[in-house]
N, C-alpha and C positions, 0 to 999 in steps of 0.2 A: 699885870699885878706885881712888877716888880717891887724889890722890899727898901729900893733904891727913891729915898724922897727929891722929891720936885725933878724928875724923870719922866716926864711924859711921852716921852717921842722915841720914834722908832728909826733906827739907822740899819742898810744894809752895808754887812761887810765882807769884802774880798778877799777873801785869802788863798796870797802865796798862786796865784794865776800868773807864774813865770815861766817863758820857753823851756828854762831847763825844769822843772818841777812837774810841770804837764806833755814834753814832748813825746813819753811811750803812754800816755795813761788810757786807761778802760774809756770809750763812748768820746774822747776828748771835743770833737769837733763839736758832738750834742753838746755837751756841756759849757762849751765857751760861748754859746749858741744861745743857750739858756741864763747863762749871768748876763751876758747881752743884754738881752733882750727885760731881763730885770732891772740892771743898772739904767736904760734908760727911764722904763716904767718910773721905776724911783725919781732920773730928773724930773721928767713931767708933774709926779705927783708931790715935787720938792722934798723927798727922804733925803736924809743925806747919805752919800755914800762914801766910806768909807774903807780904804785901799789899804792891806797888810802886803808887806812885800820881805821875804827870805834873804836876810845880809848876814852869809857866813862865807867860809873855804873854799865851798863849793859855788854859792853865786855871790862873785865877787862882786861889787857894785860897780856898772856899765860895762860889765861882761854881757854878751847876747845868751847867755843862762838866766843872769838877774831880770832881766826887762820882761815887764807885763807883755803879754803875747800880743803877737799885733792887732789881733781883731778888736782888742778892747782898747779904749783909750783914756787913762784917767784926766779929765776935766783939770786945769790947774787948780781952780780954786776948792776941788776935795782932797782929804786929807791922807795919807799914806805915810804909815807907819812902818818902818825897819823893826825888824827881829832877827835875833838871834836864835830863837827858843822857841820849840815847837806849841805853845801858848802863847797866844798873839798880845798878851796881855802882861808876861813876865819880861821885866824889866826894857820896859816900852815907854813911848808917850800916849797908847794906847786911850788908857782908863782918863787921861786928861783930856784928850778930843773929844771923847763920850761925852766926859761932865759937861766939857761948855758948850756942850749939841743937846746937853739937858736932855740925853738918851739913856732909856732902861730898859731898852728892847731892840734887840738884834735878830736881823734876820740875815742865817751865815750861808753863804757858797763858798767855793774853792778848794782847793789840794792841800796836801795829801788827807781823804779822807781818813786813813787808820793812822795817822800821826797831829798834823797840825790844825786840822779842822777837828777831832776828836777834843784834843788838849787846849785849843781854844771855844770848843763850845763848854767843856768842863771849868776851863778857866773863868768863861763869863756865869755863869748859873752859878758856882761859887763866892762871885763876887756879887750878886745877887741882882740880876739882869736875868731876863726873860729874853730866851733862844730859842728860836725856830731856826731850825735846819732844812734849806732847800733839796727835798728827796732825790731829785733829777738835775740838779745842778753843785752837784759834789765828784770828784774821782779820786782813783788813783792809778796806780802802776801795778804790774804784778811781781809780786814777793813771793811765788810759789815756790820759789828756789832755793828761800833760806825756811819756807815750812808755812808762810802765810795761806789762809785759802785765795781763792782764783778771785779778781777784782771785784766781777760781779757779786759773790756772796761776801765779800768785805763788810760795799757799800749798800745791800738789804739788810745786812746784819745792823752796819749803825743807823742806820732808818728803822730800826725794828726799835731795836733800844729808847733811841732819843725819841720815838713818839710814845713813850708808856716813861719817859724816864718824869722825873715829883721827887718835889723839894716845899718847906714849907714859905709861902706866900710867893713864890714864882712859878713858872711856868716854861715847859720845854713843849717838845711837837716839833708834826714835820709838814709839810706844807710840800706840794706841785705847783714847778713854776706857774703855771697855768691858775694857781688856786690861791698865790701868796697874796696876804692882805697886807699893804705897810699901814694900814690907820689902827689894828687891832687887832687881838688874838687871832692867829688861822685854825 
C-alpha cells in the first residue's frame, strides 16, 4: 500500500553485510545464513536485490572491511549502492534504482541493526515505501560499553517497534525469514 504511484514491486535490500561491520556481531553466522538463503529465494522468484554497501574512514573501498562477507555474493547484474550515511537513502543513488525497479516495497536485512538498518528503514517509510524488516536476519555488535543494552534486546527491541510501527497509506512489519512474502504484505 505504498503512497509511492506506479510501484508495484517489491525489492530486497542488503545493508552494509561487510566483513568489517559484521565481524563481532550477535548470531552473525545465523544471519548471513539467513539473507542467504533470501537473497537467493528473491533470484529464483526474480525480486530484485538490491546491495547497500558502507563507503567511509573506516571501510575504505577494497579494504577487506569494505567487502560484502564472503558467503554472499552480489550477482553483477544487481545494484549496490555506496553510502556514506547511516540511511541508505541519504545522498545515494539509492531512491533512483528503486524508481526504475518501479519498487515501493522493501523487504530489509543487514547491519547495524541500532544504526543503519534502523535509519534506513525510517529513511524508506518516510519516503513512502512500505518496509518489512527481516526479524531473524538483522544484527549487530555489542555497545554495552558505551551504555547500549546487550545485542540481543537491541534487535527484540527493534522487531518490537517496527512490527506495530503506522504511518498513513504505508505499511511497516516484521516478517521470519522462513515467513517473508516478496509478492505482498507479510
Amino acid at each position: 500500500m505504498t503512497t509511492l504511484e506506479n510501484r508495484p514491486n517489491t525489492a530486497l535490500l542488503v545493508v552494509d553485510v561487510q566483513n568489517g561491520v559484521v565481524e563481532g556481531a550477535h548470531e552473525r553466522d545465523v544471519v548471513v545464513a539467513n539473507i542467504g538463503g533470501l537473497v537467493e529465494r528473491a533470484r529464483r522468484e526474480r525480486v530484485p536485490v538490491v546491495w547497500v554497501q558502507q563507503t567511509d574512514e573506516r571501510f575504505v573501498r577494497g579494504s577487506d572491511d569494505w567487502r560484502i562477507v564472503p558467503e554472499l555474493t552480489p550477482d553483477d547484474a544487481e545494484p549496490l549502492v555506496e553510502k556514506g550515511y547511516a540511511d541508505s537513502f541519504e545522498e545515494t543513488t539509492l531512491e533512483t534504482v528503486l524508481a526504475g525497479l518501479g519498487v515501493g516495497r522493501l523487504v530489509v536485512v543487514g547491519a547495524q541493526t541500532d544504526e543503519c538498518v534502523r535509519a534506513t528503514l525510517h529513511g524508506a517509510f518516510v519516503r513512502g515505501y512500505d518496509a518489512t524488516l527481516v526479524s531473524d536476519a538483522h544484527t549487530t555488535e555489542d555497545q554495552t560499553e558505551w551504555g547500549a543494552p546487550p545485542p540481543a534486546q537491541v534487535i527484540a527491541h527493534t522487531n518490537l517497534y517496527w512490527t506495530y510501527h503506522a504511518a498513513p497509506g504505508r505499511t511497516a512489519g516484521t516478517a521470519e525469514t522462513k515467513n517473508v512474502d516478496f509478492g505482498g504484505t507479510s
